[in-house]
C-alpha positions as CSV (number, residue, x, y, z in Angstrom):
1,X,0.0,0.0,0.0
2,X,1.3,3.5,-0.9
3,X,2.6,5.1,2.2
4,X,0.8,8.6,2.7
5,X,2.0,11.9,4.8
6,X,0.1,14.9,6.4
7,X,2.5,18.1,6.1
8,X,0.8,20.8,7.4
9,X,3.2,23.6,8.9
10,X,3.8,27.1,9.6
11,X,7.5,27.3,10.0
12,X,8.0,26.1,6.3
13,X,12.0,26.1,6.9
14,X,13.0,23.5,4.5
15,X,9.5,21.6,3.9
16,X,9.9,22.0,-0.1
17,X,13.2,20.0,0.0
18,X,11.6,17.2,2.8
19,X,8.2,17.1,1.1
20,X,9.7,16.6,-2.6
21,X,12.7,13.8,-1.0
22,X,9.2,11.6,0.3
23,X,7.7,12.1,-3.1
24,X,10.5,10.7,-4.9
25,X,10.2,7.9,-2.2
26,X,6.6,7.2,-3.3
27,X,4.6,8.7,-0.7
28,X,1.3,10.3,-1.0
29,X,1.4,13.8,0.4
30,X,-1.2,15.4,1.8
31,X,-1.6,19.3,2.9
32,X,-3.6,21.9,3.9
33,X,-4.0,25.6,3.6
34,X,-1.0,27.8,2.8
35,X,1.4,24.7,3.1
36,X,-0.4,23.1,0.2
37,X,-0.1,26.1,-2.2
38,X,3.7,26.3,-1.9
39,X,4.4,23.0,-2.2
40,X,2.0,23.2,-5.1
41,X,3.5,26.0,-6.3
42,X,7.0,24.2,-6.3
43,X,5.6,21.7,-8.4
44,X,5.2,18.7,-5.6
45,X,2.1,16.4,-6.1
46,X,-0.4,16.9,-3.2
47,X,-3.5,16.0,-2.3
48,X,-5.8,18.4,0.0
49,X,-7.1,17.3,3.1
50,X,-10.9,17.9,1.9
51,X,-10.5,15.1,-0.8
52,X,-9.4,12.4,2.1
53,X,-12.2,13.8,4.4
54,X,-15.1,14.6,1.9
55,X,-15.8,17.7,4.4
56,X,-14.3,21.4,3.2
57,X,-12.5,23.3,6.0
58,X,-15.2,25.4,7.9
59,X,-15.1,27.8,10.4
60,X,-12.5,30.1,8.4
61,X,-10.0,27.2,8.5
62,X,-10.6,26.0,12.4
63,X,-12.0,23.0,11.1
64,X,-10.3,20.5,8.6
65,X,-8.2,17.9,10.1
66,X,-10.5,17.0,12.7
67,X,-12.4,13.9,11.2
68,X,-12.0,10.0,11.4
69,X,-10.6,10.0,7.9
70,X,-7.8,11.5,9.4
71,X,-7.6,10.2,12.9
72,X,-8.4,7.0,11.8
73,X,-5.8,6.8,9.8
74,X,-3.1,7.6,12.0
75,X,-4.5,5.8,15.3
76,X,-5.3,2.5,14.0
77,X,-3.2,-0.5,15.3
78,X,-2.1,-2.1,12.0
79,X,-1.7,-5.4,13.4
80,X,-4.9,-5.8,14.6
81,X,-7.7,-7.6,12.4
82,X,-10.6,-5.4,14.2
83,X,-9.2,-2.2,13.1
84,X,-8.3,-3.4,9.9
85,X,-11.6,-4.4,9.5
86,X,-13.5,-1.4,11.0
87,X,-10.5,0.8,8.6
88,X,-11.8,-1.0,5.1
89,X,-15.4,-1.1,6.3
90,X,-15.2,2.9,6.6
91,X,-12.9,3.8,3.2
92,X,-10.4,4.6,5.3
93,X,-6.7,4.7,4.8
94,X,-3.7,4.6,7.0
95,X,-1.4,7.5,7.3
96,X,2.2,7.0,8.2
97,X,3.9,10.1,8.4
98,X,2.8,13.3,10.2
99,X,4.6,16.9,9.8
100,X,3.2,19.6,11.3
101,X,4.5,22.0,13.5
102,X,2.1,24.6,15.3
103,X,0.2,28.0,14.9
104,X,2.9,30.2,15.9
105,X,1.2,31.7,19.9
106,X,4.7,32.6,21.5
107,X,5.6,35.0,18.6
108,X,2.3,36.1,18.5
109,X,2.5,37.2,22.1
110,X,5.7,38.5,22.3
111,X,4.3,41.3,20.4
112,X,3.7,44.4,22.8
113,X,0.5,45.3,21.4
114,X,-1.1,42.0,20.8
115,X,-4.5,41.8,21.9
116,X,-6.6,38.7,23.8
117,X,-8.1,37.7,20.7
118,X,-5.2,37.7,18.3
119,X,-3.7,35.5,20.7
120,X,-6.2,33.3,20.8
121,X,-6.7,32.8,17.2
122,X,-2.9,31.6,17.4
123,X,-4.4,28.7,19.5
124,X,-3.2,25.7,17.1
125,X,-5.8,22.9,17.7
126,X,-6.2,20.5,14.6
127,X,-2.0,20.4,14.5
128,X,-1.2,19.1,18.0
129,X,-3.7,16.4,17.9
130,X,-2.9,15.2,14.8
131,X,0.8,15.4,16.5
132,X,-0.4,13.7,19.9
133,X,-2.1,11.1,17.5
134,X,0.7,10.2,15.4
135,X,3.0,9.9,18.7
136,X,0.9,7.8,20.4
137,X,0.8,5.2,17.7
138,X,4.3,5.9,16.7
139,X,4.8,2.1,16.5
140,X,3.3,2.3,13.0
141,X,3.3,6.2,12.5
142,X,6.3,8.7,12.4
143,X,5.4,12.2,14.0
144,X,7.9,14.8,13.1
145,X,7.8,18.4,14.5
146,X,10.8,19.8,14.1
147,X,12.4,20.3,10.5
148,X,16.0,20.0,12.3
149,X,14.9,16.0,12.0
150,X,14.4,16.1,8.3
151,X,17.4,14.9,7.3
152,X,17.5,12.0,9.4
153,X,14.0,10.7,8.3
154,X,15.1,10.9,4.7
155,X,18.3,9.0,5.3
156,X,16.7,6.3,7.2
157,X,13.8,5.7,4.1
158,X,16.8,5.8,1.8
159,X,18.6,3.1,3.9
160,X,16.4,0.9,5.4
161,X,12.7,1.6,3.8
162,X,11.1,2.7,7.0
163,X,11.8,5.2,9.9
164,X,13.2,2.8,12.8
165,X,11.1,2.1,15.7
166,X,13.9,3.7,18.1
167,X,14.1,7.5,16.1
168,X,10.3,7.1,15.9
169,X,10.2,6.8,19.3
170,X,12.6,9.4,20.0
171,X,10.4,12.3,17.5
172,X,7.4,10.6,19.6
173,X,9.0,12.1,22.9
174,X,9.8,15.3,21.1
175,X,6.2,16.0,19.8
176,X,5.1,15.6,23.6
177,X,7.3,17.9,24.9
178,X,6.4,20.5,22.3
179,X,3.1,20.2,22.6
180,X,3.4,20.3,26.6
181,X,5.2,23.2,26.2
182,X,3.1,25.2,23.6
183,X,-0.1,24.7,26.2
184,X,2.6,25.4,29.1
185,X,2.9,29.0,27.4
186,X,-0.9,29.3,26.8
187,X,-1.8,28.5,30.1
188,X,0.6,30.8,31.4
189,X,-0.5,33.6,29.4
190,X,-4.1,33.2,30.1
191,X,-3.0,32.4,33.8
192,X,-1.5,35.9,33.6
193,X,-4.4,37.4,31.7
194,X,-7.1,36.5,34.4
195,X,-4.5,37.5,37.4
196,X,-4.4,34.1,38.9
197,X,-0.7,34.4,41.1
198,X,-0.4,31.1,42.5
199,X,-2.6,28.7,40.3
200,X,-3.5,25.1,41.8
201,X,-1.0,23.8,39.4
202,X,2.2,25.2,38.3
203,X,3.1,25.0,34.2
204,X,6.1,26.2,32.8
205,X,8.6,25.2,30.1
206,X,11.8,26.4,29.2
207,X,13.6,26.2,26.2
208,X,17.2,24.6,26.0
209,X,20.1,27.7,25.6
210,X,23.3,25.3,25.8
211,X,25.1,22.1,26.9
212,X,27.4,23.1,29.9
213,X,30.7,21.8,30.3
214,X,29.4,20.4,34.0
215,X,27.4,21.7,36.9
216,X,28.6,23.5,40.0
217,X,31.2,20.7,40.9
218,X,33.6,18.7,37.4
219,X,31.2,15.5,38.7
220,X,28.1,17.1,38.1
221,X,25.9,17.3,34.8
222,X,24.3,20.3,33.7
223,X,23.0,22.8,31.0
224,X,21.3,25.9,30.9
225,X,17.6,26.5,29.9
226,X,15.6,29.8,29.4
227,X,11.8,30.6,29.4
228,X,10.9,31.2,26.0
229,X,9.8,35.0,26.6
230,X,12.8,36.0,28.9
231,X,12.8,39.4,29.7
232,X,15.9,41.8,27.6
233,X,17.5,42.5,31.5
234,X,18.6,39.2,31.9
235,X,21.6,36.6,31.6
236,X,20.0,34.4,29.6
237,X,19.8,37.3,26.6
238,X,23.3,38.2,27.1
239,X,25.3,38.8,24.3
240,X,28.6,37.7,24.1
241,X,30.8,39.4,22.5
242,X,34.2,37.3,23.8
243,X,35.6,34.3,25.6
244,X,35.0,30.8,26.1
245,X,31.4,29.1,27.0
246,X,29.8,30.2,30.2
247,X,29.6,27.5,32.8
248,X,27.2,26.5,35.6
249,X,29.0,29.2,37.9
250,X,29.2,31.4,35.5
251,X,26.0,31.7,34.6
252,X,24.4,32.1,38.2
253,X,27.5,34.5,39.7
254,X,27.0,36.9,36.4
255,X,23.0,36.4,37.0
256,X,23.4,38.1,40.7
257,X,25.7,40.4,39.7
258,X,23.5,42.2,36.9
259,X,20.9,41.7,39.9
260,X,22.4,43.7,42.2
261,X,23.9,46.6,39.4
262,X,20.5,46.6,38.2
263,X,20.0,48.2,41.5
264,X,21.8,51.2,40.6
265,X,21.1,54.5,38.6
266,X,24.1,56.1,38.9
267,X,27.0,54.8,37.7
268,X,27.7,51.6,39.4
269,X,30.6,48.6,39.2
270,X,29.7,45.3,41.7
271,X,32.3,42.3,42.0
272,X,30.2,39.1,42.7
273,X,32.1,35.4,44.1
274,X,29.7,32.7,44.8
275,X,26.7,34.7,43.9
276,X,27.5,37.5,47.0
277,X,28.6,40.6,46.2
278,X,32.7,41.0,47.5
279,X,33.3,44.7,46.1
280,X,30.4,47.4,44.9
281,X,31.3,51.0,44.2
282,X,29.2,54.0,42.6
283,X,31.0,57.0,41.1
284,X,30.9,60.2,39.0
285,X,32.1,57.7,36.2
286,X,32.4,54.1,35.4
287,X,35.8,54.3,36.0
288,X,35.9,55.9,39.5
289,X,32.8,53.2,40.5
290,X,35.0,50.1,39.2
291,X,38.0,51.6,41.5
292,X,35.8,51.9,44.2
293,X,34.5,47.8,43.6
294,X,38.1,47.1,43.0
295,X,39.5,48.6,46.3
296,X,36.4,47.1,48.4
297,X,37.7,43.8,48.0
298,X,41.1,43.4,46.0
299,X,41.5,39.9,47.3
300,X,38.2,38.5,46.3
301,X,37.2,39.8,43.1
302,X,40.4,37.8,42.0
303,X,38.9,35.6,39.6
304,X,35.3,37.3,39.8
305,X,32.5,38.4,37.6
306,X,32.1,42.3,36.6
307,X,29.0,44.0,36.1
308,X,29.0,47.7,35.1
309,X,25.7,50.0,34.3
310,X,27.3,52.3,32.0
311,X,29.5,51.9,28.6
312,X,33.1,50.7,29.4
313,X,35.2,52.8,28.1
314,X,39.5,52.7,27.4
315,X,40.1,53.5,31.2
316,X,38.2,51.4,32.9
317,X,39.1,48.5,30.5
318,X,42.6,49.4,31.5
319,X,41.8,48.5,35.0
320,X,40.0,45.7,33.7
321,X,42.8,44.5,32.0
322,X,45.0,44.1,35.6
323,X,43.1,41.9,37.0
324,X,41.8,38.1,36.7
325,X,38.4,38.0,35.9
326,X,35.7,35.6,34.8
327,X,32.9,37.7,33.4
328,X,32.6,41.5,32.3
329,X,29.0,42.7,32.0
330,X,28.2,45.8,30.4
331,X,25.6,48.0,28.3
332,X,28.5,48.2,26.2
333,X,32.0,48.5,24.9
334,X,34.3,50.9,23.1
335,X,36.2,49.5,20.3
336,X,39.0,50.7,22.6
337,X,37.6,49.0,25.4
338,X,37.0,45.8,23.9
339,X,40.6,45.3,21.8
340,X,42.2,45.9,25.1
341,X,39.9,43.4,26.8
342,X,40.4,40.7,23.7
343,X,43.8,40.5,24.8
344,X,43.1,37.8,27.1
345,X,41.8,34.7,25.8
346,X,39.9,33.4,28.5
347,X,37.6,36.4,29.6
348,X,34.1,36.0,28.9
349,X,32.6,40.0,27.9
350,X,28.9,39.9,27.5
351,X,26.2,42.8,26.7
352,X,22.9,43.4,28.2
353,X,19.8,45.8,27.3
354,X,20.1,47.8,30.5
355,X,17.4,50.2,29.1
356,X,15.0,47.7,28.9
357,X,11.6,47.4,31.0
358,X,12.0,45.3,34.1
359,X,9.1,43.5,35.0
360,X,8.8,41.5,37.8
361,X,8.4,37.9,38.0
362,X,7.7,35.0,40.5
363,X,11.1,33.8,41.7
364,X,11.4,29.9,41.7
365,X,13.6,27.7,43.6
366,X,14.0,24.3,43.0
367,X,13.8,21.4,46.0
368,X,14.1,17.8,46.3
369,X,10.8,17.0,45.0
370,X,9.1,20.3,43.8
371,X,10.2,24.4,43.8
372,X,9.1,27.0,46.1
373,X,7.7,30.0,44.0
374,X,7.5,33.6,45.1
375,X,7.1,36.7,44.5
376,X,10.3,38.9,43.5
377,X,12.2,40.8,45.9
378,X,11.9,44.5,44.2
379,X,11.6,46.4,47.5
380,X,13.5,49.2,47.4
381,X,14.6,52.0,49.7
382,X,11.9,54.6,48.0
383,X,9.5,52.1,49.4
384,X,10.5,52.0,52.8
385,X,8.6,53.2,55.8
386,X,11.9,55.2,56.7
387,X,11.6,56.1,60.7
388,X,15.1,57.4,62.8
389,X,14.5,55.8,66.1
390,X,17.6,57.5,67.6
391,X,18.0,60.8,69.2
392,X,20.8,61.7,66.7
393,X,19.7,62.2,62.7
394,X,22.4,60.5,60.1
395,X,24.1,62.8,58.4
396,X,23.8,64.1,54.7
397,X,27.2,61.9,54.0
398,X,25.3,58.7,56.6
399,X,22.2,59.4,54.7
400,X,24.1,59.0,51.4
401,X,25.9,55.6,52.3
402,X,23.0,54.1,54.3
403,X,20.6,53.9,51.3
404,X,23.4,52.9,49.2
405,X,24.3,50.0,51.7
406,X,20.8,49.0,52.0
407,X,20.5,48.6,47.9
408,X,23.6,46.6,48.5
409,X,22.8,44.3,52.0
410,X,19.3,42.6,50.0
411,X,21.2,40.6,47.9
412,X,23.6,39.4,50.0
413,X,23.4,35.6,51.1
414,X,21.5,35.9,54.9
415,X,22.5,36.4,57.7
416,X,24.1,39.7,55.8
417,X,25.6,42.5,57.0
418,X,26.9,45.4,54.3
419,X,29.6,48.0,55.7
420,X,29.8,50.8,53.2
421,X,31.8,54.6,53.4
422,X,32.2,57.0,50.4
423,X,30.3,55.4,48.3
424,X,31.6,51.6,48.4
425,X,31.4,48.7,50.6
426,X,33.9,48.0,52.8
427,X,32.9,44.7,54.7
428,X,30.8,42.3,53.5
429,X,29.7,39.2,55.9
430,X,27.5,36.7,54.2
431,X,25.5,33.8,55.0
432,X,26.4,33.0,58.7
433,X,23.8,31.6,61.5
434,X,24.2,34.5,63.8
435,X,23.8,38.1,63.2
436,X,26.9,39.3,65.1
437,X,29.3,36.7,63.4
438,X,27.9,38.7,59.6
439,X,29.0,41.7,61.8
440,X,32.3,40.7,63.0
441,X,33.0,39.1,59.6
442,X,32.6,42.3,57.5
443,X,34.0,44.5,60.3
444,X,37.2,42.6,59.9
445,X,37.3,42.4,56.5
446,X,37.0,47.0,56.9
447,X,39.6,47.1,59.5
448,X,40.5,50.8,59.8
449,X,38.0,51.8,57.2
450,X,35.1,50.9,59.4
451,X,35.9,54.0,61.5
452,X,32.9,56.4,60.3
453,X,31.2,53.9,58.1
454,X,28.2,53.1,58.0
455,X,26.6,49.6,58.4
456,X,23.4,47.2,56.7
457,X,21.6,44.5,58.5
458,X,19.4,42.6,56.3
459,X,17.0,41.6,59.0
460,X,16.2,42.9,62.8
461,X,18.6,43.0,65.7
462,X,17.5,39.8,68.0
463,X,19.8,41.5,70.4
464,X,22.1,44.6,71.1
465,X,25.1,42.7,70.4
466,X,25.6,43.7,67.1
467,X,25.2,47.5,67.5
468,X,28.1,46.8,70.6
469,X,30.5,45.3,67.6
470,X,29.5,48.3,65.3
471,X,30.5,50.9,68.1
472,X,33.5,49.5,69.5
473,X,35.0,49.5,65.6
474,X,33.7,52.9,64.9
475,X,30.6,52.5,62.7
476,X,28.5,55.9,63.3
477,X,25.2,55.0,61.5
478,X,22.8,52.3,61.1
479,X,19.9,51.4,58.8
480,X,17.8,47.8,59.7
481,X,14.6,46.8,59.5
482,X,13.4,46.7,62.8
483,X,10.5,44.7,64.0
484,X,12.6,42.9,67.3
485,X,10.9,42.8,70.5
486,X,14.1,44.0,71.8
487,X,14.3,46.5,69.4
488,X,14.8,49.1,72.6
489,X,18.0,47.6,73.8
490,X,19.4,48.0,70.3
491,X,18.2,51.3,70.1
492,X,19.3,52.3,73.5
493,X,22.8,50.7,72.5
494,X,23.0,52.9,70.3
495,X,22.1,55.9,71.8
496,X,24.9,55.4,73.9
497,X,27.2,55.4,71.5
498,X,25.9,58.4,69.4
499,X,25.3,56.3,66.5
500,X,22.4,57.2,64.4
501,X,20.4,54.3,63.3
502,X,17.3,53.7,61.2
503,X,14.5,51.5,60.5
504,X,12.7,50.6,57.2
505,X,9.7,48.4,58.4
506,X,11.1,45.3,56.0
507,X,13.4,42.6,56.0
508,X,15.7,41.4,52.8
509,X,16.4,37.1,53.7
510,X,17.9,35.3,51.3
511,X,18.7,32.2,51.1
């Protein structure tokens, strides 16, 4: 029996090459719609899909696969007498090859003006069941969606006469998780349209960016995925312009830092190791902000990532140029800049749209077993309930380095304490169980420098101990959230040490 094929498709990359190959191989092909008049129009044979059903396409073209001419065909067990039977008794013959690939929604979407209905009319319904059909009863029928696997059906007709059981299998498990992940992205849209924030069930897909070398240890497998509508202010649309492939670490140390000099207006340079920040400085220019980040920290940044929120220029890629790092993120690059940068091999320089709209999103962390999902941490100083709960103000300068410390302290790993004076950190203590061990980390790491500084806290005071640290190494201000019910002895602490301190009413964790 003649073999016959449904190609129906909107991305017609390379479908008048693959549809003529199976014509020379003797099979029937049959086609709808626009797919029908170009390979028409190329002079392919084809049948249309209203001769097989004996219905026309209704409903302005919502209605033409959907029949059991069709379906029939392509579910039918062809070892079994019954449905060979029932298949004669209704006219109806087998179909062994479905192409089809669907309506195209996610383009259709990422269009800023796109209304509901336009996305809705990009709802593909005839082509993933035909799909879904075709996989399920890939034992007899090969389902191809992609026209990257062209070739390969092609070369196995040639060679053996038939698809293989094992690549039909494989394009079977492809055509599920496309068509799982095209109704992933339409629930999620109409999730989002109706304002549902935590639906009873959780669908997301993303798509594949790269293969990585290995995960956050050599022994570990890994590779790096992105949601198919990622926003511009992101590491997963990061240009790069030079280096070698970014790795596991890579990849979440340069994420944190563009978090955390997305932060920043004013031009702004962070150094990030192990996804906390070692070094951040703000300046009249880039230059001066990188010295500052530099100087923070000269120890750590040693082998760290960059990010920058203005153009690097020849002077700051000078600086660049002296030390080891991993990553450089920037708006952009000089030609300057960049042929002094090029000069090592190994740095990685990537570019990202820092003038794009930031939306926020649901944060998602994965556990053993499921992901906790919550809502983005884009608190922000302007949105603090500011009170001074000490008898001395902060000063213009305290004022200055305070709410720069505080943009600062939120994404460092908790317990978190930021130390920060003229503009730059100074001390950073990250991720410890107690408060006063963040404090006595970073006041260490300040030495002399924390003499008029100013100092973070990510979360409340349990106890005075860590404004008694603060004092004896000569911090003068203080900005925390608050919220302790020994928030008085705190405050008292540090009344009687003149140090001015503040509270915003909201705490930064994270973990």
């Amino acid at each position: 029996m003649k073999r016959r094929a449904i190609i129906s498709v909107s991305n017609k990359k390379g479908i008048v090459t693959f549809a003529k190959q199976l014509a020379e191989l003797g099979v029937e092909i049959i086609s709808t719609g626009g797919t029908k008049r170009v390979l028409a129009e190329h002079g392919i044979p084809v049948t249309s899909i209203s001769d097989v059903t004996n219905f026309p396409e209704i409903l302005d073209g919502r209605v033409k696969t959907l029949h059991p001419n069709i379906h029939g065909g392509l579910l039918a067990v062809r070892d079994d007498e019954t449905h060979k039977q029932q298949l004669q008794e209704h006219g109806i013959t087998p179909i062994d090859f479905v192409v089809v690939n669907l309506y195209p929604f996610q383009e259709t979407i990422a269009k800023p003006s796109v209304t509901l209905m336009e996305a809705i009319e990009q709802i593909d319904i005839g082509g993933p069941t035909m799909l879904r059909a075709a996989a399920k009863n890939h034992a007899y029928v090969t389902a191809v969606v992609d026209p990257a696997d062209y070739d390969v059906v092609i070369e196995q007709l040639k060679q053996y006469g038939e698809v293989l059981l094992e690549t039909r299998r494989a394009l079977a498990a492809k055509v599920f998780r496309h068509t799982a992940a095209y109704d992933a992205m339409i629930a999620q849209y109409l999730t989002n349209v109706v304002g549902e924030t935590y639906p009873e069930t959780m669908t997301m897909t993303f798509v594949k960016k790269q293969s990585l070398r290995y995960g956050e240890n050599p022994h570990q497998t890994a590779a790096f995925y992105e949601k198919p509508l990622s926003l511009p202010f992101s590491i997963t649309k990061a240009k790069q312009l030079h280096g070698k492939e970014l790795s596991y670490n890579n990849i979440n140390d340069a994420n944190a830092a563009l978090q955390i000099v997305g932060e920043f207006t004013e031009p702004a340079a962070v150094a990030v190791k192990h996804m906390n920040p070692c070094g951040v400085g703000v300046g009249k220019t880039i230059a001066e902000a990188f010295q500052k980040a530099y100087e923070a920290d000269p120890t750590s940044i040693f082998g760290g990532i960059v990010a920058l929120n203005r153009e690097v220029d020849e002077q700051t890629a000078a600086k660049l140029h002296d030390i080891f790092l991993e990553i450089v993120i920037a708006p952009s690059f000089t030609e300057q800049a960049l042929e002094i940068l090029k000069r090592k091999k190994s740095i990685r320089l990537l570019t990202v749209d820092f003038e794009a709209e930031r939306k926020k999103e649901p944060f998602v962390v994965s556990v053993r077993g499921g992901l906790l999902v919550q809502d983005e941490d884009t608190y922000t100083i302007d949105d603090a309930n500011i009170q001074v709960v000490t008898e001395r103000q902060p000063t213009e300068e305290e004022w200055s380095n305070l709410t720069f410390a505080w943009r600062v302290v939120k994404h460092v790993k908790s317990n978190a304490i930021v130390l920060a004076k003229n503009g730059m950190t100074i001390g950073v203590g990250a991720g410890q169980m107690n408060r006063v061990g963040a404090a006595r980390i970073a006041i260490e790491q300040a030495g002399e420098k924390a003499k008029g500084a100013v100092l973070a806290s990510d979360a409340f005071f349990p106890m005075s101990d860590t404004v008694e640290v603060a004092a004896q190494a000569g911090v003068t201000a203080i900005i925390q959230p608050g919220g302790s019910i020994r928030d008085e002895d705190s405050i008292q602490k540090a009344n009687e040490y003149g140090i001015a301190m503040v509270f915003t009413g909201v705490r930064h964790f994270k973990h």
